[in-house]
ROVEX-550660 format. One record per residue (C-alpha): y, x, z. Coordinates in steps of 0.5 Angstrom, whole numbers, plus 500, padded with zeros to 3 digits. Each point is the difference from the previous one (the first is absolute). Layout:
// ROVEX-550660
YXZ;...
//
This chain:
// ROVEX-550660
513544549;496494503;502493501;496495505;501493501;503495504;503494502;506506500;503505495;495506498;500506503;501507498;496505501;497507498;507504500;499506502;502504506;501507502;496503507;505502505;496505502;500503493;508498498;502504507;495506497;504499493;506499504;499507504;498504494;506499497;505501505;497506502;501503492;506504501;499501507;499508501;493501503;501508504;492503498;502507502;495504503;503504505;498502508;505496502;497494495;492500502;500493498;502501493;494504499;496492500;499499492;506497497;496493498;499499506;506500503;503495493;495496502;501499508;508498497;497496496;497496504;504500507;508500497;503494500;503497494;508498501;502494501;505499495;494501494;495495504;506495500;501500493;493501497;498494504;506497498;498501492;493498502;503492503;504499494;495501495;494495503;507496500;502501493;493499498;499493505;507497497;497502493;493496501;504494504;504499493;495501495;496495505;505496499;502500493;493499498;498507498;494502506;493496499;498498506;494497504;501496505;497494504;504494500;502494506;495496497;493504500;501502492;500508499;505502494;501506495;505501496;507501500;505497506;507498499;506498505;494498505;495496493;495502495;503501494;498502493;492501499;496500506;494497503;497495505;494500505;501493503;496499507;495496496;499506496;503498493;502504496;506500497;505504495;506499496;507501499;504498506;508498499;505498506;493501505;496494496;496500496;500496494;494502496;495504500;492500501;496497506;493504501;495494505;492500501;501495496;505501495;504504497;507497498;506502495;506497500;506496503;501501508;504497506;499503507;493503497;497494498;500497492;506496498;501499493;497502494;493505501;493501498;494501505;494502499;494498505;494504502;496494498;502501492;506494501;506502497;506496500;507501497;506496501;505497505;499501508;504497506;500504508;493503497;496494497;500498493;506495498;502499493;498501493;494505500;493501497;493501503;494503497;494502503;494504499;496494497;504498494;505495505;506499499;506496503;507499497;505496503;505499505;498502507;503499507;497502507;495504497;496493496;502499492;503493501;496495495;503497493;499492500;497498494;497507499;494500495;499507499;498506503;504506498;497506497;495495496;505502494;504507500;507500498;504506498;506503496;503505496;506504500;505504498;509501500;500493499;499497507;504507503;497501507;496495503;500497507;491502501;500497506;503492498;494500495;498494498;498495494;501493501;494495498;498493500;495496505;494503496;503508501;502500492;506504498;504499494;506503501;505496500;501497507;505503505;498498506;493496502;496499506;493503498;501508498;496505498;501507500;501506495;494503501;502506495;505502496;500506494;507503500;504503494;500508500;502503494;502498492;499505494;501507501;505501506;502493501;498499508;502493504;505502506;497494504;493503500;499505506;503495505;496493496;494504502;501503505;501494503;494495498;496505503;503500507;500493499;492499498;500499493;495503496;506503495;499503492;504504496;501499492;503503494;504498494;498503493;505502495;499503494;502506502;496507502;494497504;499508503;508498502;497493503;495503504;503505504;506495501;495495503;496505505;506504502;503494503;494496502;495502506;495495501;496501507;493497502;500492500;505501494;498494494;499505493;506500496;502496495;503502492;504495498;499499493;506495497;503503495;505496495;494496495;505502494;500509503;492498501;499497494;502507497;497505505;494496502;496505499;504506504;501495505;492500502;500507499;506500505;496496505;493503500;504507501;503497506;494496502;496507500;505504504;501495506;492498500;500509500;505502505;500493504;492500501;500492498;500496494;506497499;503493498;502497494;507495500;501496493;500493498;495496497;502500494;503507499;492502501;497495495;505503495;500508501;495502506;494496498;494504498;505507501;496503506;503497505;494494502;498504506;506500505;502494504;506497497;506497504;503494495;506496499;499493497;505495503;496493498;497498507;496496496;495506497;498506502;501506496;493502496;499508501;494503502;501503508;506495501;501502508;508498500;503495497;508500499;501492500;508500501;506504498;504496504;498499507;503499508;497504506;504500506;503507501;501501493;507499499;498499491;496497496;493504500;493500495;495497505;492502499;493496502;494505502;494497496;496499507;501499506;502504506;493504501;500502494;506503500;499504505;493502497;505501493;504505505;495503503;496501494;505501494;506502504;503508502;494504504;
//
């Protein structure tokens, strides 16, 4: 079966059908089975002398098949090519046939076709040779991936053009995530080019709209935060932090002119030996369409550390572009005041495994206090430390300080709970050579 294009519906060919000349031989072959053929030889006979397959193949050829039997098998052969057209015009209609077609507007279309539109996973050649594919419901397409000569763009739509929520990704290296309006950047979105740049704000007619009184520039401090169950599902794409004219956040305003952007965010995975965070998979799948570097961290408990392990690897694929994850060592000071040994003979343990299977040195997330107290001189020096300290006022003192933890009790728009908010010990290019650096290869 064959479908062609057109403005009309497709066509079907490729049936086959029966030569007339070898259906009317058929035809005479069967009616000629039981009729008696007199081959005697006789006198009065001399033609009956001719070989007998010469004379089966002369009524072959010329006797003429009756009528009646022509009738009905022609009869048969229109009603199948009927069934089988009725057959295809339903599927076709209800979704089932995948069809490729040229449409009014000069766009060539494949996938699959219902009550006269596309419907369900197809593809898109528009006349300007844009690529696009996607899901289509009702005839629309809603989201999907726009594939230019300059771009390549992934998200919300509307007649084909980005509308609300996306991420674009410029042959120049630029790349975009945020809000879009008729296919220009309008809303929250952040943009980051090749150089180290970035621009964070509210956009509208493709231009980022200037802040009065602003006196920073964004990306000169790189703001983060850390998650678990707590904060439930996030909305990633209403990210972001509010901050003074200087660009300083602390955490406890609500709403503010200025904004800074979430630049990473490490996510709770697992706890113990078989504790897993529900909210994982999606949290981390979503700070990635989004553009956020993302992380993954573990919860030590005193329990089988082979167990913990397992629990963390199973649970938490890191891909290329990943931070390095994170054990987080906070046990109670009084449980640790009696264990404090097992506990860093625990840590090394899990430390080693993730540095093995995931081909990065991890991070270590403490407090201050708790590493002066317990993890000072214990071999742990020679990893980059993540740490919690809630006075502004002085930062931590570890060796390999990279993150620092200044509040427990942050605001972030898009976050409907409080939220432990971080700060990247340099600034956005050194982050990125961070990442690029010590993050999953």
């Amino acid at each position: 079966m064959k479908l062609t294009g057109g403005a009309g519906r497709p066509l079907l060919t490729g049936f086959p059908f029966i030569n007339p000349i070898i259906y009317c031989r058929i035809m005479a072959i069967l009616d000629n089975k039981d009729r008696p053929v007199n081959n005697t030889v006789t006198p009065e006979n001399p033609d009956n002398n001719k070989n007998v397959s010469e004379v089966e193949t002369l009524n072959t050829s010329f006797s003429k098949p009756p009528k009646g039997k022509m009738n009905i098998v022609f009869l048969l052969m229109c009603l199948a090519v009927a069934i089988a057209c009725v057959t295809y015009f339903v599927l076709y209609e209800t979704g089932y046939i995948h069809v490729t077609r040229w449409l009014d507007n000069g766009a060539l279309f494949s996938g699959y076709w219902k009550m006269g539109e596309p419907f369900g996973e197809g593809v898109l050649i528009t006349a300007n040779g844009e690529l696009i594919e996607g899901v289509w419901e009702n005839g629309k397409l809603n989201k999907g991936v726009v594939v230019a000569k300059e771009f390549t763009y992934m998200g919300s739509l509307k007649k084909y053009l980005p509308d609300g929520y996306g991420s674009c990704h410029y042959k120049s290296g630029v790349r975009y995530y945020g809000y879009w309006k008729d296919g220009v950047k309008s809303g929250l979105g952040k943009l980051q080019t090749p150089k180290g740049e970035i621009a964070f704000g509210n956009w509208e007619d493709g231009e980022l709209l200037p802040v009065k009184g602003q006196a920073y520039k964004t990306g000169e401090k790189v703001y983060g935060i850390d998650v678990s169950n707590h904060q439930k599902k996030i909305d990633w794409e209403k990210l972001t932090l509010y901050a003074d004219s200087t660009g300083n956040v602390t955490g406890e305003l609500t709403a503010s002119p200025y904004l800074q952007p979430i630049m990473f965010a490490f996510i709770k995975s697992t706890e113990g030996t078989d504790w897993v965070a529900e909210t994982f998979k999606y949290n981390f799948e979503e700070a990635r369409r989004c553009g956020i570097p993302r992380g993954a961290y573990h919860f030590l408990r005193l329990s089988d550390i082979d167990g913990q392990i397992k629990n963390f690897i199973d649970h938490t694929v890191l891909e290329p572009g990943d931070l390095p994850p994170v054990l987080d060592m906070e046990l109670d000071n009084r449980e640790m005041a009696k264990h404090a040994d097992l506990a860093c003979e625990y840590a090394h343990k899990w430390l080693d495994a993730m540095e093995k299977h995931y081909g990065v040195k991890p991070i270590l997330y403490t407090y201050d206090s708790y590493y002066n107290s317990y993890l000072k001189g214990k071999g742990f020096d020679d990893y980059d430390f993540f740490i919690a300290r809630y006075n502004p006022e002085t930062m931590p003192k570890v060796p390999h300080l990279e993150i620092w933890q200044f509040t427990e009790k942050g605001n972030s728009g898009g976050i409907d709970a409080k939220v432990d908010l971080d700060i990247f010990m340099g600034d956005y290019q050194a982050f990125e050579k961070f990442v690029d650096d010590k993050g999953i290869k």
